[in-house]
N, C-alpha and C positions, 0 to 999 in steps of 0.2 A: 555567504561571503561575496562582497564584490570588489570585483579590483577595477581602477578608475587611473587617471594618467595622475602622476603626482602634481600637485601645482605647484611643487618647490622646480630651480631649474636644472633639476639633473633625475634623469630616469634612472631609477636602480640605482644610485649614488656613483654611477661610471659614465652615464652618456648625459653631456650639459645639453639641453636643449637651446639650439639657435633662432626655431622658427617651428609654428603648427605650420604642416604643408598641405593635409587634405583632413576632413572626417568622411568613415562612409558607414554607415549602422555603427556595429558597435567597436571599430577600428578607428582610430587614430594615427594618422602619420604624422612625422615628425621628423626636420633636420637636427643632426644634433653634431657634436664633438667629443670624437672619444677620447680616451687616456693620452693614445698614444698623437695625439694632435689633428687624425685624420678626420672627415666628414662620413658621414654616414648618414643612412637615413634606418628609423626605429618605427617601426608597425604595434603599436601596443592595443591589446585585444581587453576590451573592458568585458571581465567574465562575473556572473551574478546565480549562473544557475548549472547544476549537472550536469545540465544536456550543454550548456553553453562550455564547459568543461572538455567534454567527451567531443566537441566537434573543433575542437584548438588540438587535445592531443592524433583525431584521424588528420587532420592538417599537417602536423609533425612530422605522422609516418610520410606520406606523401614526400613533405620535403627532404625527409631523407633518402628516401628511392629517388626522388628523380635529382636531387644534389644541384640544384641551382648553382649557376656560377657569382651570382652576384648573393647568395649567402652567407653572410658570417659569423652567425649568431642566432640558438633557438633558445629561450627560455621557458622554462615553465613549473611554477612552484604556486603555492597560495599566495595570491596576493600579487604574482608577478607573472602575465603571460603574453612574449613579446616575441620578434624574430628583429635582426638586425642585416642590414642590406647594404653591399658598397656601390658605389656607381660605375657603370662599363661601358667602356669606348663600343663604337660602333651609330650605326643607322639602325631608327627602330623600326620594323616590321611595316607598319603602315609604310615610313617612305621610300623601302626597298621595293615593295610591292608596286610602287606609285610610279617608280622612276620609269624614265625611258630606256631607250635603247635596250639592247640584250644581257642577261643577266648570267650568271657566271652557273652553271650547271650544278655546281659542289655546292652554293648556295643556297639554293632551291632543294638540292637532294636533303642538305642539312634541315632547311625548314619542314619541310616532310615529315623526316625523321624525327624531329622534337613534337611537331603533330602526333604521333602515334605515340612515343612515349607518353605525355600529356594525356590522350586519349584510354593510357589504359587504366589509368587513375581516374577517371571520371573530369577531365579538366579540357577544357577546351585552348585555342590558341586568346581568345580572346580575355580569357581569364588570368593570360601573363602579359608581362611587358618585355616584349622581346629585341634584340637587338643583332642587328646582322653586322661582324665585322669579318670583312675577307669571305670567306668562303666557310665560316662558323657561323652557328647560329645557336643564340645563348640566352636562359632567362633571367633576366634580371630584378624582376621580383613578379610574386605570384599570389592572386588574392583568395582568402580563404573559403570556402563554399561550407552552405549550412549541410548539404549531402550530397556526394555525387550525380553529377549529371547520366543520363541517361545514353546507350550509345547512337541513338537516334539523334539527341540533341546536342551532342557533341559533334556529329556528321553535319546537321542544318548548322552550327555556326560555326564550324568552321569549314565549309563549303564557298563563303565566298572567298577569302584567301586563296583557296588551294586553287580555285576554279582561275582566277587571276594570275596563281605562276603557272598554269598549265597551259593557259591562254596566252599567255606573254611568249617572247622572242629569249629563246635559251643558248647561250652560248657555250657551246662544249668545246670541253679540252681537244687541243690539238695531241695529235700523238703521233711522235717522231718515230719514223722507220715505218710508218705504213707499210712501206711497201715490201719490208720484209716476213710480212705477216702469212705470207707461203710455209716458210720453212719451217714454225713449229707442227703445221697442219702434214708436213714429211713425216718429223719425225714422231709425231702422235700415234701418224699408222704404222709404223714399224714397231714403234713400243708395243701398241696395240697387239698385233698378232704375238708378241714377245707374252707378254700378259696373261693373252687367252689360254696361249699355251699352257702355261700357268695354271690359269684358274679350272682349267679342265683336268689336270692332273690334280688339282686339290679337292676338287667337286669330285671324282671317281675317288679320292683315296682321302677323305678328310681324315687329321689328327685328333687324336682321342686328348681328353682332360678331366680327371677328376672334379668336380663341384666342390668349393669348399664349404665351410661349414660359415654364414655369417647370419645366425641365431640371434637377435638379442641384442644386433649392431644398429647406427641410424638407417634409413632408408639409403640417402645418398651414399653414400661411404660403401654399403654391400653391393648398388648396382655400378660405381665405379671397381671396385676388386674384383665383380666378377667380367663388367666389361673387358679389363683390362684381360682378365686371360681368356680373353674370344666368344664369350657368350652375349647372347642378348637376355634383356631384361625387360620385363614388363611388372606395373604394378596392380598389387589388388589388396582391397583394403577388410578389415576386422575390426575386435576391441578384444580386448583380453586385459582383466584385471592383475593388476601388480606391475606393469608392462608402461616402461616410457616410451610414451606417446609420439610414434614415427619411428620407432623402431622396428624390428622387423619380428615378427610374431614365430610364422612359418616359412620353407621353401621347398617348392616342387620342381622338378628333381630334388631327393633330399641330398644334407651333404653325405660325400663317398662317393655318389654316384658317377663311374666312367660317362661320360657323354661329348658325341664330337663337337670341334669348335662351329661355332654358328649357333646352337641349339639355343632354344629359348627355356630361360630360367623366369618361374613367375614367382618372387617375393611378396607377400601379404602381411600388409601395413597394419600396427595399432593406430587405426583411427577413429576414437568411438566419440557418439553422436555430440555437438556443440549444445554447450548450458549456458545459461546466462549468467554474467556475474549478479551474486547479491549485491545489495549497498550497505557497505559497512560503517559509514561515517557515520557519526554520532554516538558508535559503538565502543565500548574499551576492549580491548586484546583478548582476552578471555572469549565476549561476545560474538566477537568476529570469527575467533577459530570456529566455535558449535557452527555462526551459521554459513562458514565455508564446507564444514565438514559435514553438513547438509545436501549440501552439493557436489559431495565429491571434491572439493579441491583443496586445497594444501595454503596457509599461512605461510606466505614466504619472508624475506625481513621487511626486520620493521629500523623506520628510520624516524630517530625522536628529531622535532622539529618547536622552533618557538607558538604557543598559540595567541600571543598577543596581539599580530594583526589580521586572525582569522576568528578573533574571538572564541577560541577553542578553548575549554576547560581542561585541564590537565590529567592525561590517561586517554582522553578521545580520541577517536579517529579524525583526522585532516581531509587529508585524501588517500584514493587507492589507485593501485596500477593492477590489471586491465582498470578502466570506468565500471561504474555500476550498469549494466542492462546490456554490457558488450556480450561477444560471443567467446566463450574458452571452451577450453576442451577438462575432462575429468582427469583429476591428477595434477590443475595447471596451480602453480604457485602464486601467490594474489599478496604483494609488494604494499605494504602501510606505512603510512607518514604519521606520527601518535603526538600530540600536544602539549609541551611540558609544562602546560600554565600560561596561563595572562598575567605579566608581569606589571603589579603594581597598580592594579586597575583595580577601582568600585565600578558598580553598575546599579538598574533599577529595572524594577517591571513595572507596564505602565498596568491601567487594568483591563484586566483580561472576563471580569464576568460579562455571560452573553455570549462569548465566543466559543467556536468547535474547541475538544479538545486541541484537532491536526492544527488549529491556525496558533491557540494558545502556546502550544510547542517552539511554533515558529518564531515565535514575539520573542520566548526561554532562549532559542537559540540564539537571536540574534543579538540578545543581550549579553552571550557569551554563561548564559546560566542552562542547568540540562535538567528536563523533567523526571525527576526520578521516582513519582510514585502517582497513581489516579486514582482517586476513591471516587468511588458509588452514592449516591445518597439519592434516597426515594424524595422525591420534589414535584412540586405543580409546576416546577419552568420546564419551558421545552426541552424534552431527552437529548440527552449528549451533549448541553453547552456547561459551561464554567459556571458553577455559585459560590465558590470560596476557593485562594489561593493564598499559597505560602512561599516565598515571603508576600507581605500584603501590597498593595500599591505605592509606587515612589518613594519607597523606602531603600534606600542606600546600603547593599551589602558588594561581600569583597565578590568577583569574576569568578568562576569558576563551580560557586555553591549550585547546592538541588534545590530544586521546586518540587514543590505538592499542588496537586491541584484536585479539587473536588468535582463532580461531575454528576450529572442530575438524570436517575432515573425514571422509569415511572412509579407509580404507585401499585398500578394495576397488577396484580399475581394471579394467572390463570387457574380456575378449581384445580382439584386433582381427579376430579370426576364430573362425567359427563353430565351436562344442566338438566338434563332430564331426571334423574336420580338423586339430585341437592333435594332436601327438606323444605317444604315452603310454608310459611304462618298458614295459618286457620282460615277461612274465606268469611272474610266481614259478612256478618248480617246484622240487617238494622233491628232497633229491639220495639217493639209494637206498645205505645204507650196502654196502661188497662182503664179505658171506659168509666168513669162512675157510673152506677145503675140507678136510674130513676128510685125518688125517694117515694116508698108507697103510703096514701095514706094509713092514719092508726086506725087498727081497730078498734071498735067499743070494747072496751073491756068485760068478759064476761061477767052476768051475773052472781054474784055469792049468794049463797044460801044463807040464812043464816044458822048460824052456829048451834046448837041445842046445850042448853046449859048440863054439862056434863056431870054439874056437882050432884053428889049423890044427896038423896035429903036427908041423910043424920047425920051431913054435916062434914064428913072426912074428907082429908084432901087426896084422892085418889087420883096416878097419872094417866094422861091421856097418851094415847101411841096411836100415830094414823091407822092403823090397824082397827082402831075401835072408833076412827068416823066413821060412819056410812057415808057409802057413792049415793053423792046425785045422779039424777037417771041422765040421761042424756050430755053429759061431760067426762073428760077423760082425764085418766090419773097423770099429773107431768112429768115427763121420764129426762133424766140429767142429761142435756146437751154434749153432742160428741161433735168433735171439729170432723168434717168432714175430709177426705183423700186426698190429696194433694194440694192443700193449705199451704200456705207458709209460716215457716217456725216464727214464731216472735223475735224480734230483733236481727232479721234475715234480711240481706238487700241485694240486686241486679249491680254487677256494675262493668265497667267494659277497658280493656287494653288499647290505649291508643299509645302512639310512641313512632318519632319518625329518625331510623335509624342515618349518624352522621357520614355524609360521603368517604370521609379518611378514614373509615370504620377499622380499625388495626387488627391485622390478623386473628384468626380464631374460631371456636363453634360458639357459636350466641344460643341460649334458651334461657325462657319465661315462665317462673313460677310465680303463685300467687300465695299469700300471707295473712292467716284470719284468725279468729280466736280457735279455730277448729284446725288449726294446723298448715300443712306448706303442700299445693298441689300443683302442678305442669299444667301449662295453659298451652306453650308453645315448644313441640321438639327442637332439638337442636340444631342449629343452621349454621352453613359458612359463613364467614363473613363476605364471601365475596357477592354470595347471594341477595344479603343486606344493607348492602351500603348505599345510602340515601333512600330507604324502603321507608313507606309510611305505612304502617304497619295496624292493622286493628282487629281487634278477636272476639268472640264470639259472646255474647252475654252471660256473667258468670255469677253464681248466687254467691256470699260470702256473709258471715257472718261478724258482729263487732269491727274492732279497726281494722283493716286490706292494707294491702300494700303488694304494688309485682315490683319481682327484683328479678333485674335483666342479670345471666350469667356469664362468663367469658370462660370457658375450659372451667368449670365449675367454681370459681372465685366470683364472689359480688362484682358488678360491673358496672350498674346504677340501679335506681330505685325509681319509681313513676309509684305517685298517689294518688287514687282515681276520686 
């Protein structure tokens, strides 16, 4: 929210502007013309941020302790924070200080005195515009500070003023009858032993007085009742729950107690330790109470207020009394201003992907629209900016509506077990091509015998069975070829798992089984995926029979399939 001087010619629709008379940061003077036809001059405070908030209202308090005489008007609302000032006869400060000759004592006493007042608020003389008329001395307006002065630095400037009436020629009151200034100093000493008399009889025989009972009253109010019947009082402080704040907890002597007049009575304050106010704006009633009630403190009234020149959505918070980050005490009441709508207003968001949540908010707010929900979404854009909003860009809706916005986390999701202990593929080995063996030459083929004609001679066909050849001497009978141990089956072949697992590998346990005419066998245990994402992955040489196939699995459902 920022508030700026109006450029129409009337501030706040009551004071007409005549003339700009100064700018100084974010203040604005100005003569103007009030209702009643008089001049005035209007201090308008261009406010844009909390903290710029919170240092207009400690200004406030200040001005009302110390009640300037040239005050006549504090404002302060959204939208409008301003003080209003008449002008005052008199000599200002610089030329009273300047003048010659000797200066009237009541003058100077008075400037002093507005010094120290001034000084106890952190302000110095140089921070007002002061004016000496007669023997007063008065301010006539007084410029805002972003936080008080130090009392060191309050001493260094206003040191040279003081040092110049101290230095200067002072003229003191005359006072008539000097010279009778004997005769009360008579009658003092005769009072006097009148007195002592007195007091020496009351000291041997002091009056007794019950303590009353002021339990549970404010602070001031029990040490004024008991002052008032003869006790002194001293403070000491506590906390005690249920107990308003500056009241009085305990008292020693308790009440009953006979005790002579004089005696000292110690009261013991509820004062428990200061909290900071939360900030509540942007919040609806509801919200505000949990996160006062956080803190210990107490929703005080709420006052409904327009939010169309603060752009406030209706049910929001405005502003609050204390500021947000001040100091209260537990149990303190926390005053809201709540937004009944932006009347009659469209708005637009401009776009926000790319930016922080915090700033995307800001953009919501200032367009009078409130964030009311942030989703998550696993993304390759950098974590915690905007990838998608609702409503979408420069789209035209009514003041007041919510916004969604989407927001980008990472992908990455920590194992649940330590990487030592994750499953890891098989350790690639390369597979050794097999050599052809030199081709030997052939042998001669043994000689055959030859055959003896079996036929018998009368002729019949009688059959032959190896049995009834005779062995050649020196050759051997051929005995049936056996494949030798660890051949490979006919139609058997090598073949190897390569596969390079994708980086946005989705959740899950990944394993590798393989697929042949002989059935379905594990090549690769089960792994996280956290394990495997972007893994290029290779296994070991695997024999397989007819058509293979590995089929990658995801929590035991197909997940793809690699043909070797």
């Amino acid at each position: 929210m920022t508030a700026t001087p109006p450029p129409a010619t009337r501030i706040d629709g009551k004071y007409e502007v005549l003339r700009e008379v100064s700018r100084d940061g974010n203040v604005t003077l100005s003569e103007v013309r009030a209702a009643e036809g008089v001049t005035r001059t209007v201090a308008w405070f261009s406010i844009s941020s909390p903290a710029g908030r919170h240092v207009f209202h400690t200004y406030r308090a200040v001005l009302r302790a110390l009640s300037p005489a040239g005050l006549t008007d504090v404002v302060a609302r959204p939208g409008a924070y301003y003080t209003v000032w008449q002008t005052l006869a008199g000599s200002p400060l610089d030329a009273f200080v300047a003048q010659g000759g000797k200066k009237p004592v009541e003058a100077v006493e008075a400037v002093r005195t507005l010094a120290g007042r001034l000084a106890e608020h952190g302000y110095a003389l140089t921070d007002a515009d002061i004016v000496v008329d007669g023997h007063a001395a008065r301010v006539a307006y007084l410029r805002a500070l972003d936080s008080p002065r130090s009392a060191e630095e309050v001493d260094s400037l206003n040191a040279p003023t003081l040092t110049a009436l101290n230095g200067g020629r002072v003229r003191r009151r005359r006072q008539p009858g000097a010279w009778l200034t004997f005769l009360p100093g008579l009658l003092f000493l005769g009072g006097a032993g009148y007195l002592g008399a007195q007091a020496a009889q009351t000291f041997l025989n002091p009056p007794v007085r019950e303590v009353v009972d002021v339990s549970g009253t404010d602070a001031k109010a029990a040490a004024a009742r008991l002052s008032a019947l003869g006790f002194r009082v001293q403070y000491d402080y506590g906390q005690a729950g249920g107990r308003t704040i500056g009241s009085i907890i305990r008292q020693d002597p308790p009440a009953g107690t006979n005790l002579p007049l004089g005696r000292l009575v110690t009261l013991t304050v509820n004062n428990p330790p200061a909290i900071e106010v939360p900030r509540l704006e942007e919040m609806n009633v509801a919200q505000a109470r949990d996160a006062l009630k956080d803190r210990a403190m107490v929703l005080g009234k709420v006052v409904r207020v327009d939010g169309t020149l603060s752009n406030t959505p209706e049910g929001r918070i405005v502003a609050q009394l204390p500021e947000a980050g001040s100091s209260a005490q537990r149990g303190q009441l926390v005053q809201v201003m709540v937004s009944t709508g932006i009347s009659g207003k469209e708005t637009w968001l401009p776009l926000l992907t790319g930016l922080t949540a915090e700033q995307a908010k800001q953009h919501a707010r200032a367009a009078g629209l409130v964030v009311t929900q942030v989703r998550e979404q696993p993304s390759e854009k950098q974590p915690g900016t905007v990838i998608d909003q609702t409503p979408a860009a420069f789209v035209r809706v009514e003041a007041g509506g919510p916004v969604v916005l989407t927001v980008a986390v990472a992908r990455y999701s920590a194992p649940s077990r330590p990487a030592d202990s994750l499953p890891l593929p098989p350790v690639y080995v390369p597979v050794t091509p097999v050599q052809p063996e030199p081709a030997q030459p052939e042998a001669p083929a043994p000689e055959v015998a030859p055959t003896p004609d079996t036929t018998p001679a009368d002729g019949t066909d009688t059959p032959v069975t190896p049995e009834s050849i005779p062995a050649t001497p020196g050759t051997a009978t051929p005995e049936p070829e056996t494949p030798a141990a660890g051949d490979t089956a006919a139609g058997s072949r090598n073949v190897t798992f390569r596969y390079t697992f994708p980086a946005d590998l989705a959740d899950g346990s990944y394993s590798v089984v393989v697929r042949d005419d002989s059935g379905e066998r594990e090549i690769m245990p089960a792994a996280d995926a956290g394990a495997l994402r972007g893994l290029a992955a290779t296994s070991a040489s695997t024999s397989v029979s007819g058509d293979a196939v590995f089929i990658i699995r995801r929590d035991g459902t197909d997940f793809a399939t690699v043909t070797p």
